[in-house]
C-alpha positions in Angstrom: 0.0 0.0 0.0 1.5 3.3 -1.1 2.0 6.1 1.7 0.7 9.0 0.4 1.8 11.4 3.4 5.5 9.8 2.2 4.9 10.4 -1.4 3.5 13.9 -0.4 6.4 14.7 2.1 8.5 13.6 -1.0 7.2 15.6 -3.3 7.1 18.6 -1.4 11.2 18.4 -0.7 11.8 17.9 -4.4 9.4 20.9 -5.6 11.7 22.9 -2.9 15.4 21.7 -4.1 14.4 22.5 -7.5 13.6 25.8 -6.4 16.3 26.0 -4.4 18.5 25.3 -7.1 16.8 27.3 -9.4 17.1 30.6 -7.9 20.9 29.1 -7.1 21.4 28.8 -10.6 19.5 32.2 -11.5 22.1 33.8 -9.1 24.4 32.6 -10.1 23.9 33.6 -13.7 23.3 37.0 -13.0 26.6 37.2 -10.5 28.4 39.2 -13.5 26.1 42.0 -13.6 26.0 42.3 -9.8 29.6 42.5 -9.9 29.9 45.0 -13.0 27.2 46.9 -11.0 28.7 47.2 -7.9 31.9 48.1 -9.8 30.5 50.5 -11.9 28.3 52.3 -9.2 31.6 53.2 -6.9 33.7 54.4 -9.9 30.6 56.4 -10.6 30.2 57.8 -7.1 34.2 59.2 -7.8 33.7 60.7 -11.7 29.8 61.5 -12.4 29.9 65.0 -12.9 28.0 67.3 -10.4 24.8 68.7 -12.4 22.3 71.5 -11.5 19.5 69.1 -10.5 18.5 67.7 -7.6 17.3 63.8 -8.2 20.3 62.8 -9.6 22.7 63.5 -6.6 24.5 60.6 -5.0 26.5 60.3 -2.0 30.4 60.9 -3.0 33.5 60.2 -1.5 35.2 63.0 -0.5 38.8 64.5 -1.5 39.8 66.8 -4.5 38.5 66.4 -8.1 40.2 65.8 -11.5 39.2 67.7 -15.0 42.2 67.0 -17.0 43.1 66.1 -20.0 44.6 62.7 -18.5 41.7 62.2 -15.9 38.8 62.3 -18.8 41.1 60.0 -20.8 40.9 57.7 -17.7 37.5 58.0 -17.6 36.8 56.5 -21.4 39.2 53.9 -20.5 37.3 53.4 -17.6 34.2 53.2 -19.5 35.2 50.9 -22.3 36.5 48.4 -19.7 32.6 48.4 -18.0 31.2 48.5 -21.8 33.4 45.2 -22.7 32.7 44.0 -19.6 28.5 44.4 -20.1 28.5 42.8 -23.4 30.5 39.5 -22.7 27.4 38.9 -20.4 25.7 36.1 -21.3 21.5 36.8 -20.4 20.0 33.9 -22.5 17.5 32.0 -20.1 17.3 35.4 -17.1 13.9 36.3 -16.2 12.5 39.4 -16.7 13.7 41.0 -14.0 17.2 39.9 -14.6 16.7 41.4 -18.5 15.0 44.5 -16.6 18.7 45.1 -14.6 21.0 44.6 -17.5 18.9 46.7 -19.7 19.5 49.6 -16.7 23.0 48.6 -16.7 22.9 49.1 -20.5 21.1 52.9 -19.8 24.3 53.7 -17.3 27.1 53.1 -19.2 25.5 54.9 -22.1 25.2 58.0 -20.1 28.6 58.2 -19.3 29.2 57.6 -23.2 27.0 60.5 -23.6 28.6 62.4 -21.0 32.3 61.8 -22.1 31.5 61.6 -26.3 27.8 62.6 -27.4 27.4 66.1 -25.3 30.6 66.4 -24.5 29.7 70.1 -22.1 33.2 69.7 -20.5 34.6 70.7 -24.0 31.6 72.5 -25.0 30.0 74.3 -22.1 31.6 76.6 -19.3 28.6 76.3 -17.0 30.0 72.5 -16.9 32.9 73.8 -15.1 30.2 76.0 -12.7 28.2 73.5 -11.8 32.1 71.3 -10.9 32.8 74.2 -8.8 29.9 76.2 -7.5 27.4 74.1 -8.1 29.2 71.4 -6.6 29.6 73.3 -3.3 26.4 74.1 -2.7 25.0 70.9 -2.7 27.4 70.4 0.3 25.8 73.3 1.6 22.4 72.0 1.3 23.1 69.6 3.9 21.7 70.9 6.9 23.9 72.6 9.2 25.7 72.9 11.5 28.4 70.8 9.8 30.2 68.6 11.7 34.5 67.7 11.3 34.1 65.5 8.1 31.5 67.6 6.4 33.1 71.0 7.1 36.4 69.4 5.5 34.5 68.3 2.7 33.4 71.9 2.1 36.3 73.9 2.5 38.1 70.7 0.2 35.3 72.1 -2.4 36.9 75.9 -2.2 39.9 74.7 -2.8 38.9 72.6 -5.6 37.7 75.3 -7.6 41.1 77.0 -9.4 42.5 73.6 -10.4 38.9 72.7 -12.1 38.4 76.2 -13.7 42.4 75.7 -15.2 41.4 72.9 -16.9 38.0 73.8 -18.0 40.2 76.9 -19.8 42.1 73.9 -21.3 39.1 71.7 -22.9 37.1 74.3 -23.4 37.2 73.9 -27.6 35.2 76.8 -29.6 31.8 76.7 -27.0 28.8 78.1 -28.4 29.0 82.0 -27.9 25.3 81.3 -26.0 26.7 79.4 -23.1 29.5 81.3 -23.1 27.3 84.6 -22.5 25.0 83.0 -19.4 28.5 81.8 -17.7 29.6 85.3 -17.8 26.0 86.4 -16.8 26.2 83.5 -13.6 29.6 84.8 -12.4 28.8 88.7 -12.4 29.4 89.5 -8.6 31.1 86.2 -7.5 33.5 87.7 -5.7 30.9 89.5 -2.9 28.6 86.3 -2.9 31.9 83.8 -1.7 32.6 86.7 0.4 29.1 86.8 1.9 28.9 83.0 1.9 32.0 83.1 3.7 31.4 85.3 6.2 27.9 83.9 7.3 29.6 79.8 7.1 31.7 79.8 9.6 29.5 79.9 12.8 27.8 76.9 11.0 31.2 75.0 10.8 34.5 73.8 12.7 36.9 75.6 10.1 39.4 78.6 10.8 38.3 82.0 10.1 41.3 82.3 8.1 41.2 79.2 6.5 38.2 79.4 4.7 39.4 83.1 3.9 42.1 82.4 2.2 40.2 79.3 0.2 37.6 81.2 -0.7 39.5 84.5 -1.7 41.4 82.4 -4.3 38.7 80.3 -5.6 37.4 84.1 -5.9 40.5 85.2 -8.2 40.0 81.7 -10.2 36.4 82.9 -10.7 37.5 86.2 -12.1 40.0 84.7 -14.3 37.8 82.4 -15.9 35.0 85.0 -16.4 37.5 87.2 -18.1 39.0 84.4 -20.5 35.0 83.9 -21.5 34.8 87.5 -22.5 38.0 87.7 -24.5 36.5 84.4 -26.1 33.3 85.8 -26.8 33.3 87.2 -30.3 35.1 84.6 -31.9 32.9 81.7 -30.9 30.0 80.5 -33.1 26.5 80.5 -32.3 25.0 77.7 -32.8 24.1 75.6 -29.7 22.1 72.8 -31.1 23.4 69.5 -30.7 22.1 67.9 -33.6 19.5 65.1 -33.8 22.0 62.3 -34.3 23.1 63.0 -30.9 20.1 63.4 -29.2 18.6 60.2 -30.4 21.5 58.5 -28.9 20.1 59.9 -25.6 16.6 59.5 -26.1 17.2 55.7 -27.0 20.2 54.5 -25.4 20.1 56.7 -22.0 16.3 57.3 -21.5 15.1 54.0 -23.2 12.3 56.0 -25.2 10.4 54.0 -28.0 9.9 57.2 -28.9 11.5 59.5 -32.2 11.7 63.6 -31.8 8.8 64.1 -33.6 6.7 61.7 -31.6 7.7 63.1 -28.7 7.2 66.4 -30.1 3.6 65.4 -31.2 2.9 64.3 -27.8 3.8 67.3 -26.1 1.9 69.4 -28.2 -1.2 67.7 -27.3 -0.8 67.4 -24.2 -0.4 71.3 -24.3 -3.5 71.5 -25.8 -5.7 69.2 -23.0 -3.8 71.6 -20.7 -4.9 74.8 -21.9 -8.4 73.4 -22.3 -8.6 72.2 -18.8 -6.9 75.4 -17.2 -9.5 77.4 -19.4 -12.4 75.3 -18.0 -11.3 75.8 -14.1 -10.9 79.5 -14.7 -14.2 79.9 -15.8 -15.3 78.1 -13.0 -13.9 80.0 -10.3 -14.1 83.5 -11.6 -16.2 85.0 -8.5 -13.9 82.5 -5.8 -11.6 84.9 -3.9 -7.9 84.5 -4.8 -5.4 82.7 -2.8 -3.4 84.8 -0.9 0.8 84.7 -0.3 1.8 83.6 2.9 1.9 86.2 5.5 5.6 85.3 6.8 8.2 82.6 6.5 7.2 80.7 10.0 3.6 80.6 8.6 4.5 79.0 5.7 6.7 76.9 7.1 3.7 75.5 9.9 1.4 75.4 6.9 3.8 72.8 4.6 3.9 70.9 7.7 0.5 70.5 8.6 -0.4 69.4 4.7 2.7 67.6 4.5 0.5 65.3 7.0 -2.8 66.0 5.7 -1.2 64.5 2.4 0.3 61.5 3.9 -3.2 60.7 5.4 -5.2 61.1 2.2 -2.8 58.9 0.4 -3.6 56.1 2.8 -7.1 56.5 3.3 -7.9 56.7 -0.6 -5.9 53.6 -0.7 -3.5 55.4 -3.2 -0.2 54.2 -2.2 1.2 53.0 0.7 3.5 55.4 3.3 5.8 53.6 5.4 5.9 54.7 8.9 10.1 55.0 8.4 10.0 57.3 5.9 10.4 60.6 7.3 8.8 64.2 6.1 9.4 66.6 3.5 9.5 70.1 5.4 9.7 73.4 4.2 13.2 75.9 6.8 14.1 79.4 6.1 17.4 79.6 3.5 20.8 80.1 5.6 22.3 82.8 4.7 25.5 81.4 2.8 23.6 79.3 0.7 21.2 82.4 -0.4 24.4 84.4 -0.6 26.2 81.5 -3.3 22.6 81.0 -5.0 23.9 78.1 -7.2 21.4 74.6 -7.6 18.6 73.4 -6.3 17.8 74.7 -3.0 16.8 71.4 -1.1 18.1 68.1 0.3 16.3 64.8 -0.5 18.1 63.0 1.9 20.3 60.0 1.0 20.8 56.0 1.3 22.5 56.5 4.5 20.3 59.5 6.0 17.1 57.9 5.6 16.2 58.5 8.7 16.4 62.4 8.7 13.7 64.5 7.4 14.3 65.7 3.7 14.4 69.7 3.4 13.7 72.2 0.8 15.4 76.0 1.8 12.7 78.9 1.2 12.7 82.8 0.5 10.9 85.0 2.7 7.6 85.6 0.7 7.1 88.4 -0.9 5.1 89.6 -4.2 8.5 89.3 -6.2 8.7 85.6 -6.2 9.1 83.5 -9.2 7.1 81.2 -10.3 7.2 78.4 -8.6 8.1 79.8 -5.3 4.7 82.1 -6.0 2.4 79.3 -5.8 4.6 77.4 -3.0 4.0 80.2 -0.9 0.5 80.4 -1.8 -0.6 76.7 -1.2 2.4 74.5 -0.1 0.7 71.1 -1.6 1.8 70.8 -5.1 5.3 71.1 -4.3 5.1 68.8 -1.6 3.1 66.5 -4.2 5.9 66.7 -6.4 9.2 67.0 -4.5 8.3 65.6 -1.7 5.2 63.4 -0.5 4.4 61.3 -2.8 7.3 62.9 -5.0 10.7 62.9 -5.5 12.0 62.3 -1.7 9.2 59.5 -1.1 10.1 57.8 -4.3 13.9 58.4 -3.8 13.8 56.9 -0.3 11.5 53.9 -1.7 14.0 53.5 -3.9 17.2 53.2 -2.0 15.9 50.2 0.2 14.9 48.3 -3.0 15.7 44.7 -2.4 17.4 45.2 -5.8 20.8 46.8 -5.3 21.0 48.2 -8.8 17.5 49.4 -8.6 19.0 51.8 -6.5 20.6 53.9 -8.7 19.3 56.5 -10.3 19.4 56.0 -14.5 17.2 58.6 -15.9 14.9 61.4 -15.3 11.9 60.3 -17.3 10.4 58.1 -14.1 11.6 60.1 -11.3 9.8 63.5 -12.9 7.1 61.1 -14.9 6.0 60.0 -11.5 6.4 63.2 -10.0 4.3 65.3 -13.0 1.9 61.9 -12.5 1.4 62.9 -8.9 0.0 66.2 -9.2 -3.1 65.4 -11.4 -3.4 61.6 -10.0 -4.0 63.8 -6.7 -5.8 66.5 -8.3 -8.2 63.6 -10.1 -8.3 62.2 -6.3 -9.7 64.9 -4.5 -7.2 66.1 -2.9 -7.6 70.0 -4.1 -11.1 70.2 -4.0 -11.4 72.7 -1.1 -9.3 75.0 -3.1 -10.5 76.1 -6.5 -7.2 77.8 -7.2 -4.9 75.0 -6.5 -6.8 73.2 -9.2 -5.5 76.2 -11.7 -2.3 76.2 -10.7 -1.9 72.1 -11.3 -3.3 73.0 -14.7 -0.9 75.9 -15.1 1.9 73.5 -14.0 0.5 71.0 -16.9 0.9 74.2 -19.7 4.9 74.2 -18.4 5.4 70.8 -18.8 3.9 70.3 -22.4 5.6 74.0 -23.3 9.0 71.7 -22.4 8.6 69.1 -24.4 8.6 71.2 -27.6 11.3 73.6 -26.6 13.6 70.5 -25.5 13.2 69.1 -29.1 13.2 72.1 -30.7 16.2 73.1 -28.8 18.1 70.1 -30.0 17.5 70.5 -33.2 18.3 73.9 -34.0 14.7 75.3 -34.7 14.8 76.9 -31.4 17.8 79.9 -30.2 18.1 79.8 -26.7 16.2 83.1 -26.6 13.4 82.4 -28.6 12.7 79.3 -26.2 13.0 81.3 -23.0 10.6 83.6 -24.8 8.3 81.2 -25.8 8.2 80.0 -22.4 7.9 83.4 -20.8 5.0 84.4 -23.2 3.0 81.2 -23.4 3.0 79.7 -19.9 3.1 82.6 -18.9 6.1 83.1 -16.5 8.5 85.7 -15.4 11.3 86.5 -17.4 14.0 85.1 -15.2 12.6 81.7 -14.8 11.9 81.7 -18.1 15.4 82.5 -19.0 17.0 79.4 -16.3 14.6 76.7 -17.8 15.5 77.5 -21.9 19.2 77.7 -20.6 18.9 74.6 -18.7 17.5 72.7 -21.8 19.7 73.7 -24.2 22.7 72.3 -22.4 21.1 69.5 -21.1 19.3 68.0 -24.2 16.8 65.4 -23.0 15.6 66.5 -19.6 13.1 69.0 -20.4 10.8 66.6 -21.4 11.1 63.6 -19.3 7.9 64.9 -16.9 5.5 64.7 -19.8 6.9 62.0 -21.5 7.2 60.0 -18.4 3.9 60.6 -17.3 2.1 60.1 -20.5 4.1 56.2 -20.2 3.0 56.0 -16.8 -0.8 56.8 -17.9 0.1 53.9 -20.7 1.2 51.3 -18.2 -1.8 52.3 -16.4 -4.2 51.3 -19.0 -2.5 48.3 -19.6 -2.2 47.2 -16.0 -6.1 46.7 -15.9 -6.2 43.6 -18.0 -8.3 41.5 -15.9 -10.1 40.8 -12.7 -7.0 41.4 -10.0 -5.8 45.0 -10.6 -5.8 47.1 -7.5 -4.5 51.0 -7.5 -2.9 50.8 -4.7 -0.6 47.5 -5.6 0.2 49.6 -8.6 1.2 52.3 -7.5 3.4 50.5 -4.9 5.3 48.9 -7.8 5.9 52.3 -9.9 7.4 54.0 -7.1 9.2 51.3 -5.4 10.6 51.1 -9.0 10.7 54.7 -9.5 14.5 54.8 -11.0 13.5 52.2 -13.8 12.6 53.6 -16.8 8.4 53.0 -17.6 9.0 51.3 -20.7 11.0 48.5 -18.6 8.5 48.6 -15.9 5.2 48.4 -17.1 7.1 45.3 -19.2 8.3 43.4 -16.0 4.6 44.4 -14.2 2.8 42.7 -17.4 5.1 39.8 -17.4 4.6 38.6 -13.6 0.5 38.7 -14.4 
C-alpha cells in the first residue's frame, strides 16, 4: 500500500530543491552583472559630474576632483573596460527582471558615453565647469547645518577645488557656443561678494578657521575672475549655434532614457498634451471667476507651519484613498528658512532629498521670505504648499527616492534617468488632483493645470532646442509668453534645456508612459490601485517602458 503522506512529504522536498537550485542557478547567472554593478556604481560615485538638478545626486566620497586632459582620458578607458565587460554577459534563459537590470545597466554606461563623447559640455559648455565648482559646493551646503568635522572638510576641500577645475576647463574648453559662453559670464557677475558673503555667514555653522576658509575662498574668488574674463575675451570669436544635432540626441533618447519614442513623436505628444492643458486650465478659470484669490503667505514661519500640517494632511489622504502605501520610516518633507550662505552663493537646487545613508532624517527644501517678487514656482509654494510637496516631496521625488534606495534590488537603486523620477512626480500632481485632494481650493486646481501648460511647453522647446529650430532666446521667450512666467525663470529653464538635451521633457513623456502602463495594467479581474502604485514607485528609477514590461510579465 502506497504512503501517500511519504509520497506527499516527497514531493514537497523535491518541488523545494528544484527551487532551491533554481534561484541558485538564476544567481548565479546574474553574478556578473552584480559585480559589474557594484563596480560600476563606486567608480561612478568618484567621476559623475556634479549637475544643476537635484534627483540625480549621489552620495560621493570626498577628496579633490580631476578635470584634465589625463583624468577624462581615464575615464573612457574606464568606460570601455565596464562596456566590454556588459556585453560578454551572457542573459539567454534570465527572467525578466534579470533582462529588466541589465537593460539599466545598459542605460548607465550609455550615459557616461554620452557624458564623455555625445554632449561632451566639459569641451563644449563653461557652466559645466560652474556646476564642478559652484554648483558642486552648494550641494554640500544644502546639507543641513551645522556641519560637523568630516562635512566642514568636505566643504572647505570644495573651495579649494575650484582653481584647479576652472584651469582645466580653460584647457578643454574647444570653440563653445558663444550662447553658453554669454550666461556663464552672466552666472559669475558679482562672484567675488557672494563667496565673500557666503564666507562670512559659514563659519558659525562650521568647525573651520576663520582664516582658513578666507584664504580658500578668496582664491577660488580670483579663479572665478580669471575664468569669467577668458569667456569674454573668447566671446566674439565663438560661433553660435548651440544645437546638438539630432543624431546626438537620439542617442540619448534611445540608449540613455530608453524612449520608444522618435523627436517628432515626442514632439507630437507634447503638443497635445499642451493643448488638454490649456483646455482644462480654461475650463477651471471659468469656474472659479467670482472664488476669492489665494493669498501669499503672510511670513516665512507661517508658511513653514502650513507645509507641515499638509505635508500630514497628504500622507493621510494617500492612505485613506488607498493610493499608495506610506511607510511609517519614511520621514517628512519640510519646508526651513534659506541660511544665509547658501542664499548668498545662489547656485542649484535649494533642497536636500536626503540619502541612502540619511534615511532616517527629514528631507528639506530652503525657502525665501515671501514676498510679491517671487518667481514662479516659489509664487504658488508660498501660496498653497501642496503641489510642491506633491511633487518633490510626499508622494514625490523624496518619497520615491527613499522607496527606492531600500529596494531589495541593489541596482535598482541607482538612479538611471529622469523620465520616471519626474514622470512620477508630473503623475502625482493630477493623480491627486483627479483624487480629490484639491477640491477645497478652487485655485490649486489652476495652478496644477498651469503646471501642466509648463510641462507640455517643455517638451517642444527641448526638441526644438536640440535640433536647432529653437535659439536659446526664442525658447525662454516662448516660455515666458505662453506659460506665462517671469522672465527670469523663463530664462534658467531655456538655458537649462539647451545644455542638457533630454531632460526638459522627461515629466511629460514619463507621465504620458506611466498613464500607458496604467491602462494596460487593468487587463483582468485582479488590478488594484494601490498595488500599482506601490510597484511604480518602489521602481521609480526604472525607466516605464521597462516597468510596465516586468509588471505585465509577472500577471
Amino acid at each position: 500500500m502506497v504512503n501517500r503522506a511519504a509520497v506527499l512529504r516527497s514531493a514537497l522536498a523535491l518541488t523545494l530543491w528544484i527551487f532551491v537550485a533554481f534561484a541558485q542557478a538564476t544567481t548565479a547567472a546574474n553574478e556578473p552583472l552584480q559585480k559589474l554593478a557594484d563596480d560600476f556604481w563606486q567608480w561612478r560615485a568618484r567621476y559623475a559630474p556634479f549637475t544643476g538638478d537635484d534627483v540625480n545626486r549621489m552620495e560621493r566620497p570626498g577628496g579633490m576632483r580631476d578635470w584634465s586632459g589625463a583624468s577624462i582620458a581615464k575615464r573612457r578607458k574606464d568606460l570601455a573596460g565596464f562596456e566590454a565587460h556588459y556585453h560578454t554577459i551572457d542573459t539567454r534563459g534570465w527572467s525578466v527582471p534579470e533582462q529588466v537590470d541589465y537593460k539599466l545597466m545598459g542605460s548607465a554606461s550609455a550615459r557616461v558615453r554620452w557624458e564623455l563623447e555625445i554632449n561632451p559640455r566639459w569641451k563644449r559648455d563653461p557652466n559645466f565647469y560652474l556646476e564642478q565648482t559652484l554648483t558642486a559646493l552648494a550641494e554640500a551646503l544644502t546639507l543641513p547645518g551645522p556641519f560637523d568635522e568630516a562635512q566642514s572638510r568636505e566643504i572647505l576641500t570644495r573651495i579649494e577645488n575650484i582653481p584647479s577645475i576652472l584651469k582645466e576647463g580653460e584647457e578643454n574648453l574647444s570653440k563653445p557656443p558663444a550662447p553658453f559662453a554669454t550666461v556663464a559670464v552672466e552666472n559669475l557677475e558679482g562672484v567675488r561678494e557672494r563667496l565673500r558673503k557666503m564666507a562670512s555667514s559659514l563659519g558659525a555653522s562650521t568647525t573651520l578657521k576663520e582664516q582658513e576658509l578666507t584664504k580658500a575662498t578668496d582664491e577660488a574668488a580670483d579663479a572665478l575672475d580669471h575664468f569669467r574674463f577668458h569667456l569674454e575675451k573668447l566671446r566674439p570669436s565663438l560661433p553660435q549655434q548651440t544645437a546638438l544635432g539630432r543624431e546626438a540626441y537620439v542617442f540619448f533618447l534611445k540608449n540613455v532614457a530608453l524612449y520608444p519614442f522618435s523627436p517628432e513623436e515626442i514632439l507630437a505628444m507634447g503638443q497635445q498634451e499642451w493643448n488638454r492643458a490649456v483646455s482644462f486650465e480654461t475650463f477651471e478659470r471659468n469656474r472659479n471667476h467670482d472664488v476669492p484669490p489665494l493669498k501669499l503667505a503672510h511670513n516665512i514661519d507661517s508658511w513653514i507651519k502650513d507645509a507641515a500640517t499638509k505635508e500630514l494632511q497628504v500622507r493621510t489622504f494617500l492612505e485613506q484613498h488607498n493610493i499608495l502605501t506610506v511607510p511609517d520610516w519614511v520621514q517628512h518633507y519640510t519646508l526651513r528658512a534659506t541660511p544665509e550662505y547658501l542664499r548668498a552663493l545662489g547656485y542649484t537646487e535649494t533642497d536636500d532629498f536626503t540619502s541612502p545613508s540619511r534615511l532616517n532624517q527629514d528631507s528639506v527644501r530652503y525657502v525665501p521670505e515671501p514676498s510679491e517678487n517671487l518667481g514662479y514656482f516659489w509664487r504658488a509654494t508660498a501660496m498653497d504648499p501642496r503641489p510642491i510637496t506633491v511633487h518633490e516631496g510626499i508622494p514625490g521625488h523624496y518619497f520615491q527616492l527613499c522607496l527606492s534606495w531600500k529596494h531589495q534590488d541593489p541596482i535598482r537603486r541607482h538612479y538611471y534617468d529622469s523620465g520616471a523620477n519626474e514622470g512620477i512626480g508630473f503623475y502625482a500632481e493630477e493623480m491627486m488632483l483627479q483624487a480629490g485632494l484639491f477640491d477645497d481650493s478652487p485655485h490649486t486646481r489652476e495652478i496644477i493645470y498651469n503646471f501642466m501648460r509648463l510641462r507640455a511647453l517643455r517638451v517642444e522647446v527641448d526638441v526644438k532646442l536640440a535640433l536647432g529650430q529653437f535659439t536659446l532666446e526664442q525658447a525662454a521667450k516662448y516660455l515666458q509668453e505662453n506659460v506665462p512666467m517671469d522672465a527670469q525663470t523663463a530664462r534658467q529653464e531655456a538655458i537649462a534645456f539647451s545644455t542638457g538635451p533630454g531632460q526638459a521633457l522627461t515629466y511629460q513623456i514619463g507621465k504620458l508612459q506611466i498613464l500607458k502602463f496604467l491602462a494596460d495594467a487593468q487587463q483582468g479581474e485582479k488590478f488594484n490601485l494601490r498595488n500599482f502604485h506601490d510597484f511604480l514607485w518602489r521602481n521609480g528609477n526604472v525607466p516605464i517602458a521597462l516597468q510596465e514590461w516586468e509588471y505585465l510579465a509577472g500577471r
